[in-house]
C-alpha positions, 0 to 999 in steps of 0.5 A, spaced: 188 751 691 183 754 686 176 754 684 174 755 677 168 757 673 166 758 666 160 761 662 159 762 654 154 767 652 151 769 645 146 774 644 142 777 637 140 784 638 137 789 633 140 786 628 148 786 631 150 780 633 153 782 640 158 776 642 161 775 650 166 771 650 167 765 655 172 767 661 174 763 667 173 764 674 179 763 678 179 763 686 184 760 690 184 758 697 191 757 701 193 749 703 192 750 710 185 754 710 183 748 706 185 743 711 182 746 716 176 747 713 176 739 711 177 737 719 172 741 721 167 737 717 171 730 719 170 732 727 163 734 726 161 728 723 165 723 728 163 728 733 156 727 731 157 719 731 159 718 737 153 722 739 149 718 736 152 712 738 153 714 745 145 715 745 144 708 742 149 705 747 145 709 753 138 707 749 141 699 749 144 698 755 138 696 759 135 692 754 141 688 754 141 687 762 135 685 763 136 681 756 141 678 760 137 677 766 131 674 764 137 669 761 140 666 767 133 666 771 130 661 766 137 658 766 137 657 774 129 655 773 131 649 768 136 647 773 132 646 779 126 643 776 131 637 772 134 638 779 127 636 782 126 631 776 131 627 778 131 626 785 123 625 784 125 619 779 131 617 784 127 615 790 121 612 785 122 604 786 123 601 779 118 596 778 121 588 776 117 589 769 117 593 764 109 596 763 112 595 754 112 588 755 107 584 751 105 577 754 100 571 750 094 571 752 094 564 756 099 568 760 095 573 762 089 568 764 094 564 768 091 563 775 097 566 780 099 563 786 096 566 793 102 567 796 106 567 790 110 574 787 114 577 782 121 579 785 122 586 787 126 590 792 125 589 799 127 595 803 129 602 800 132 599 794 135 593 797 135 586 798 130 581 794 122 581 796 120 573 795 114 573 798 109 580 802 106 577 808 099 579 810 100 583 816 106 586 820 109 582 824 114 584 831 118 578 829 124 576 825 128 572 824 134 573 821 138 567 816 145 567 813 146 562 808 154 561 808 157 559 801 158 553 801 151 550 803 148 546 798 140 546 795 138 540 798 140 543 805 136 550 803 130 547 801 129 542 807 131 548 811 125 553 808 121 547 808 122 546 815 121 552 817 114 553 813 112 547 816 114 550 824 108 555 824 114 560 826 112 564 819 105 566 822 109 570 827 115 572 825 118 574 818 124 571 815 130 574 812 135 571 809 142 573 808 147 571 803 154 571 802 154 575 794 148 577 789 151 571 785 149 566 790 141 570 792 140 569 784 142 562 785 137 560 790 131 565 788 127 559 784 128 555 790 125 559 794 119 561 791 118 553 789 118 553 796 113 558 798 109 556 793 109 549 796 106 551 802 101 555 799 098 548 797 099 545 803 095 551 807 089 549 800 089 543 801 088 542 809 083 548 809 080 545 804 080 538 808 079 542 814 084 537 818 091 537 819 097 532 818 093 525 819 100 522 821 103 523 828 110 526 827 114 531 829 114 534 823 106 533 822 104 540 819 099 543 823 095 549 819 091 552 824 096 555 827 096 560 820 088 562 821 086 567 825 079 568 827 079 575 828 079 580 824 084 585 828 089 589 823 096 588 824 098 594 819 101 593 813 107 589 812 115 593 811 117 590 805 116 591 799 112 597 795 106 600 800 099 599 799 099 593 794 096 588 799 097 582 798 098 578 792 091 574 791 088 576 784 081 573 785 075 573 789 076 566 792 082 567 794 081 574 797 076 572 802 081 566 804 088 571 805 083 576 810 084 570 815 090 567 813 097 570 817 104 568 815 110 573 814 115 576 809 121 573 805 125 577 804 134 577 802 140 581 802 147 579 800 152 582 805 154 587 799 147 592 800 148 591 808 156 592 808 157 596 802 164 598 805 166 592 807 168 594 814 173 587 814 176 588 808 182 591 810 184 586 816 183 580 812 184 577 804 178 573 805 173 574 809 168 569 811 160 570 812 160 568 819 165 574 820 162 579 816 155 577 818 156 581 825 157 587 820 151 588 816 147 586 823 148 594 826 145 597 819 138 593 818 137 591 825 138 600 825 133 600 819 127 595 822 129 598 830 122 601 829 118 594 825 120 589 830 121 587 838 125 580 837 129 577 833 133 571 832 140 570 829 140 563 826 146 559 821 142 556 816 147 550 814 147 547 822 140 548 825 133 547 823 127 549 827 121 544 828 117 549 832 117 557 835 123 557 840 121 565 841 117 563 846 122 565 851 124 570 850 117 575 848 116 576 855 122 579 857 126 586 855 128 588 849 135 589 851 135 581 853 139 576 850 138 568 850 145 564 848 146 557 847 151 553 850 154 545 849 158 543 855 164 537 855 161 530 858 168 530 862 167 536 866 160 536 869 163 533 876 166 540 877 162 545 876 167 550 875 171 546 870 164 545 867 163 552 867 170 552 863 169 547 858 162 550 856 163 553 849 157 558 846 154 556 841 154 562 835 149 559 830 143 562 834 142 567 839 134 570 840 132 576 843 130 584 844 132 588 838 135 593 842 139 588 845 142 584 838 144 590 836 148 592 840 151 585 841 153 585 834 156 591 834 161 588 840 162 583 836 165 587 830 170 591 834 172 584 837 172 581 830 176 587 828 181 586 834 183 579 833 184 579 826 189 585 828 193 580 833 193 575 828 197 579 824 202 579 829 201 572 832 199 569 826 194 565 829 187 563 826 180 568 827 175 563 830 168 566 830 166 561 834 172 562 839 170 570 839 164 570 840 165 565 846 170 571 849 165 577 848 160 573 852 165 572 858 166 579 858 163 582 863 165 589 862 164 590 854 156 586 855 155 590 861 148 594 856 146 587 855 142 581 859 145 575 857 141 569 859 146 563 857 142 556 856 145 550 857 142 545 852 145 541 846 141 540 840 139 534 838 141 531 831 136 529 826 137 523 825 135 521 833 127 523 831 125 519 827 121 515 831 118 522 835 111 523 836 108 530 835 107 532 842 115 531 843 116 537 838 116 542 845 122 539 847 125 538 840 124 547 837 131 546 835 135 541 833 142 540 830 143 537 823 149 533 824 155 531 821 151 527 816 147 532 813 146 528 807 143 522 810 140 527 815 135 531 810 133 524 806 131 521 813 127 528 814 124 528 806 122 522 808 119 523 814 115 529 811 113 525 804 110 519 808 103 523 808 098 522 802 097 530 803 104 532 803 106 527 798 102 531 793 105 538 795 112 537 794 115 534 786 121 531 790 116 526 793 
């Protein structure tokens, strides 16, 4: 390898003109010398790279960590407080109307019912609220409303049942069979609760009660307290609403005016597993109705000192059978039972014939619990024997055989009454003062002709005929 150099000079000196002239300059280096001399430039500037980039990295490092640090810390804090978000909005009760919706002006000046309310949940996000009481009450009365009932027999069941006085003790909850068939009966019963709130106007106002002498006279003071004792604010429905009253007049009347909750569940909120549903293909409400009785008696264990069980299809209530019942333990039931006429001569035969009524039992929470926890696991026993025996499941025949068993009922005290209802149709001619003897009776075979006697028997009254439409 070489390297050359060139000049070129010319000078005048003196009057000689001195001319140098041009050379080269050649210098020559060795290949391997030149290599070297190249590679120890490359080395020193990779040398000085990785230098400087080990000093960057050094520099960077820590910046990046706590980069990284700061992003997973504000990732964690966004998802716990959409976590908290969440479980907040979750636990919140959503309202039954939207606060969007617009409404004309005649609808926002429409004077509400006293007693009447929008529907919403009953209790922890299930169930129907049809009407909020005015106070907590320690009783309850629980109906199931089986599937092939008809509205004629519903309606005269909750018009009865208004009519008894027993809703100014007690709450009432009403169990269906599917959420198909609350949906159903939802305008027929806030048609019924608002007819009532009309009879308790119009015989306030009147300052009287039924001017007919019947066992299905109403008689409205039993529903106004004198006192002023505060019984608490009623489980159902959201807290802290008071009652439903919207104007001063109507304020002043429900501080006195006492009358308990409606309230609905179908079978699908309170067994929501379906504890049956592997036993049988079909499975009746009076058989899945034992299921559902464990959780919300569980729930409201606190709220309520006595409960009654009731088949809404065959029996009505004429006054307040509880009666028997509020003196006695909370681990006491009261059964009923109807005895063959053939048998009364010997009472052992008689004792064999008597076959427990599982239409109504009343009694202590405690105690109603726990028989209807038996009862399931009898339930269940049976629909396995029928598997293999092929024989039908009786839930009468059931609960007839829990209640014989000594062993199973030892937890609970058992008082079985041996009484018949009677029919409807045999109380037509009645006074007031027999409706003692008559708390409970029976509808009949006859259902239809039955509810029109009663219907009639109520709409006699000048007052009641202007209260009920079908009148």
């Amino acid at each position: 390898m070489c390297s050359a150099g060139a000049a070129v000079t010319n000078t005048v000196n003196g009057g000689n003109n001195e001319n140098k002239a041009m050379g080269f300059l050649l210098v020559f280096f060795p290949e391997a010398i030149h290599n070297k001399i190249i590679g120890n430039s490359i080395n020193n500037t990779t040398t000085n790279n990785k230098t400087s980039s080990s000093r960057f990295i050094k520099r960077t490092n820590p910046n990046l960590l706590f980069t990284k640090a700061r992003f997973t810390i504000s990732m964690c804090a966004i998802l716990v407080s959409l976590t908290l978000l969440f479980f907040t909005l979750s636990t919140l009760e959503p309202s039954s109307s939207s606060m969007w919706d617009f409404k004309p002006l005649h609808v926002l000046k429409k004077k509400p019912n006293v007693i009447s309310s929008s529907s919403s949940f009953a209790l922890h996000g299930m169930g129907t609220l049809y009407r909020r009481g005015t106070t907590a009450m320690d009783e309850l009365i629980i109906c199931h409303v089986v599937e092939d009932i008809a509205e004629d027999e519903l309606k005269l069941f909750l018009r009865v049942l208004h009519r008894s006085g027993i809703t100014s003790r007690a709450d009432i909850v009403f169990l269906f069979g599917s959420s198909l068939l609350s949906s159903k009966f939802s305008f027929l019963i806030h048609e019924e609760n608002e007819s009532f709130s009309k009879l308790i106007r119009y015989y306030n106002e009147l300052n009287t009660t039924s001017s007919r002498d019947s066992v299905f006279r109403f008689n409205s003071t039993q529903f106004w307290k004198s006192g002023k004792k505060d019984m608490g604010e009623p489980i159902w429905g959201k807290k802290g609403r008071g009652n439903y009253s919207s104007s001063n007049e109507d304020e002043s009347e429900s501080t006195r005016l006492i009358y308990g909750s409606v309230v609905g569940f179908d079978v699908n909120e309170l067994d929501p597993e379906n504890s049956l549903g592997g036993f049988l293909d079909y499975i009746p409400l009076s058989l899945r109705r034992w299921a559902c009785y464990p959780m919300l008696l569980g729930k409201l264990r606190r709220n309520f000192n006595y409960v009654m069980l009731l088949d809404v299809k065959s029996l009505l209530l004429l006054s307040d059978p509880l009666g028997r019942v509020r003196s006695r333990s909370s681990e006491s039931i009261y059964l009923f039972s109807s005895c063959s006429n053939n048998s009364k001569s010997n009472s052992e035969k008689t004792q064999s014939h008597c076959r427990v009524n599982s239409a109504i039992l009343m009694g202590g929470v405690r105690g109603t619990r726990r028989l209807a926890n038996a009862m399931l696991t009898q339930v269940v026993r049976a629909t396995i024997r029928q598997h293999k025996n092929k024989n039908p499941v009786s839930e009468s025949g059931i609960f007839s055989q829990l209640v014989g068993n000594g062993y199973i009922m030892k937890n609970v005290e058992l008082t079985t009454l041996t009484e018949s209802f009677q029919e409807a149709g045999s109380l037509s001619g009645l006074s007031s003062d027999s409706v003692e003897g008559y708390s409970i009776i029976q509808r009949g075979n006859g259902n239809r002709d039955s509810s029109s006697m009663i219907t009639n028997l109520i709409c006699l009254c000048e007052a009641d005929s202007s209260v009920y439409r079908d009148c």
